[in-house]
C-alpha positions, 0 to 999 in steps of 0.5 A: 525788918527787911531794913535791918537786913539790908543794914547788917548785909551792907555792914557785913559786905563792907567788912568782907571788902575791908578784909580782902583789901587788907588781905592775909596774914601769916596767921590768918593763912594758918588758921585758914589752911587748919580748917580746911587743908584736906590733910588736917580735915582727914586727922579731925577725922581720924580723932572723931572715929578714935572717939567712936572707938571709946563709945563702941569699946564701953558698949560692950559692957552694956546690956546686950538685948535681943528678940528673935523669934521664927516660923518652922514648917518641918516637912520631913520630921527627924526620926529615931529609932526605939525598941519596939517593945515600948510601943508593943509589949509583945513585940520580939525582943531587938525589933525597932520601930520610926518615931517621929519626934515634934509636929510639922509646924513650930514657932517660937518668940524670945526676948533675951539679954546678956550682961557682962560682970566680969572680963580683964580684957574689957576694962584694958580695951576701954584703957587702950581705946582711950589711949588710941584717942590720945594718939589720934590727938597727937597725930592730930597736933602733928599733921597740923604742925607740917600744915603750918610749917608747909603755909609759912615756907609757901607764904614767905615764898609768895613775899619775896617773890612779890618783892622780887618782882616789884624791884624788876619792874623798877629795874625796867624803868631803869632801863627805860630811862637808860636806853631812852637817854643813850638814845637820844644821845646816839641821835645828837652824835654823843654815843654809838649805835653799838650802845643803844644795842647792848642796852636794848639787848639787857632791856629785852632780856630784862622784860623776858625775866619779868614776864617769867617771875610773873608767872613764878609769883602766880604759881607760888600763889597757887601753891599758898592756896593749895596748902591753905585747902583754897581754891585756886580760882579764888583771890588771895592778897599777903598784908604781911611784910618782909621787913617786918620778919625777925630772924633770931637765932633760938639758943636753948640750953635746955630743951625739953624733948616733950615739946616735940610732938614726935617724942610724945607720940612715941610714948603713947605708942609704948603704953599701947604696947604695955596695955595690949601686953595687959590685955593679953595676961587677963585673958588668963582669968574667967570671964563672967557674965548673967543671962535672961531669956523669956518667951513662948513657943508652940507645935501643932500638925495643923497650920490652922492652929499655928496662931492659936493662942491657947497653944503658945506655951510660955519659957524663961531662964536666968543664970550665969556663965563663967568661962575659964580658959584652959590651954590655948596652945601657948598662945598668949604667952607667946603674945606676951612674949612678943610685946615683951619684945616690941616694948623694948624696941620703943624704948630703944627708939627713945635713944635713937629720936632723942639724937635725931632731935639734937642734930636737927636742931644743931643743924637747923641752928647752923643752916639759920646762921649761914643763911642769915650771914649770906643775907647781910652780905648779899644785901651789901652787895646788892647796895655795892652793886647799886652804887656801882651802876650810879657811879658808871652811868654818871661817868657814861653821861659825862663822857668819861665812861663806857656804855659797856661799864654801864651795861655790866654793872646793870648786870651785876646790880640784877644778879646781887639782887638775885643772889639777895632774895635767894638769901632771904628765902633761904633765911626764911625756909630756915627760920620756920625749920629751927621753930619746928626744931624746938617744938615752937610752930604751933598755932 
């Protein structure tokens, strides 16, 4: 037995090895952050007390039982006045006398019960409260679709400036081999002091900007594991690569409002309004329930005879209760009248998120495209510039060329580069934009 345990710890060790060294996806970072983002916990938990409202809403029309019961000392008995000709018949007429009404100690014990038939605004609530679990599903969906929109911006982040920073470090060795080689051609009398200077000065600002895109790429690490509900304490490695992200424009004819979660919740929300304007219009029927009570109760002017059984008389009742409603000052025609009111300004809303939806998919669309254009030519120029830099070191190296043409297309060739991978992340920002446009991002 403990050999098999040893076995499977050994395979499960080595499983968890394997899928750190491999590291995350994009998908697995997503799936991660929907179970334990702090936001897409709390909408689980919102769903789970939208269920607690259905099962509390259905209790109501479930029998209602009780036992009460008590102990009664009544050390100054409630007194009427009576002629006091029952007591005396001689006694002048309009005399009163004090009579005291029951015993100084009283109990009782009662079970009771309660059973609604008949109440309009029971059979709506248990509509509304499954309607409200409907849209607690829905903001559900929707805090986990921002969930996985705010993982995808922040993974995508942490590729490029992994990328970004990897090409630095090759710039620096570049750079290294540059200044090594105009030094030693300063020390054989082929170069100026003045040109191992420049390089130098591009060197060190080179390492400067290193050492600040190391730091950028562990705070957008951070941020990932942030907005996957990770530690910042833990590790995280990204298997995905850049290169393998496809940028394709969506173009859709026809687009169905319904895929979009806000369009949805915006229905719920209106038949909500239609159940409570439901709710409010049945009030106007009787409501109707049946009552059972049995128990016991007894009196006595001793304490002595307080639990004596023979004293403890016994009671029941069974019957119904019908309530009906007369006038309530018109307040639910004056309820009705304002969900009248709030149905309307929903449908309105329709027009108004029906639009806001065009123009941000029309914009996102646009935002995509010029993004996409601006990658192509920044990473033409980053080729350009590369070819530049070969062009204007191998002229220095031969003689025919300066070491400021040098050190200005090294320049130029880290700027295209910057302006490339701002590009890329400006396409990829709006590639996860368009997806939540049309309702595609989604787990």
């Amino acid at each position: 037995m403990r050999q098999l345990l040893l076995i499977v710890f050994l395979f499960v060790s080595v499983a968890q090895g394997r899928a750190q060294d491999n590291g995350y996806t994009l998908q697995e970072c997503i799936d991660y952050a929907l179970t334990n983002n702090q936001n897409a916990k709390n909408a689980e938990f919102e769903k789970d007390i939208a269920d607690a409202q259905v099962r509390e809403t259905v209790a109501r029309g479930l029998p209602q039982v009780n036992i009460n019961s008590g102990l009664n000392y009544n050390y100054e008995l409630q007194k009427s006045l009576l002629p006091a000709t029952i007591f005396d018949p001689n006694a002048n007429e309009g005399d009163e006398v004090q009579f005291a009404f029951g015993q100084a100690y009283d109990g009782n014990i009662a079970l009771s019960a309660r059973q609604l038939l008949f109440d309009g605004s029971f059979f709506v609530g248990l509509q509304a409260a499954k309607t409200y679990k409907e849209l607690s599903t829905k903001d559900h969906i929707k805090t986990q679709i921002d969930v996985i929109e705010a993982v995808s911006k922040a993974y995508y982040n942490v590729l490029v400036n992994e990328e970004r920073y990897e090409l630095l470090e090759v710039n620096l060795g570049r750079l290294d081999t540059l200044l090594t080689e105009t030094q030693a051609m300063y020390e054989s009398g082929f170069a100026e002091k003045i040109d191992v200077s420049r390089i130098k000065v591009q060197h060190n600002n080179l390492k400067v900007q290193i050492d600040n895109t190391k730091q950028l790429l562990d705070l957008s690490r951070d941020l990932l594991k942030f907005q996957m509900g990770m530690k910042l304490t833990e590790q995280i490695t990204l298997s995905d690569k850049l290169e393998e992200v496809e940028f394709t424009v969506i173009d859709k004819t026809e687009f169905d409002y319904n895929n979009r979660i806000e369009y949805s919740q915006l229905q719920t929300n209106l038949a909500l309004v239609n159940l409570d304007m439901k709710n409010n219009r049945v009030q106007y029927l009787p409501a109707l329930y049946a009552n059972f009570s049995y128990g016991y109760n007894t009196q006595t002017g001793e304490s002595n005879e307080l639990f004596d059984g023979d004293r403890w008389l016994n009671f029941g009742t069974l019957g119904v209760t019908l309530s009906m409603p007369i006038f309530d000052g018109f307040l639910k025609s004056n309820r009705i009248q304002k969900n009248r009111i709030q149905a309307k300004q929903i449908e309105q809303s329709f027009d108004m998120l029906e639009n806001s939806i065009d123009l941000e998919i029309r914009q996102a669309k646009i935002k995509l495209e010029t993004a996409i254009d601006n990658m192509v030519a920044q990473k033409e120029n980053t080729e350009l510039a590369e070819e530049i830099y070969d062009v204007a070191k191998i002229k220095y190296q031969e003689g025919v060329g300066s070491n400021i043409e040098v050190t200005n297309a090294d320049a130029d060739y880290k700027e295209a580069q910057t302006n490339y991978y701002d590009a890329l992340y400006s396409a990829l920002v709006a590639k996860v934009e368009l997806e939540k446009a049309y309702g595609q991002l989604n787990k």
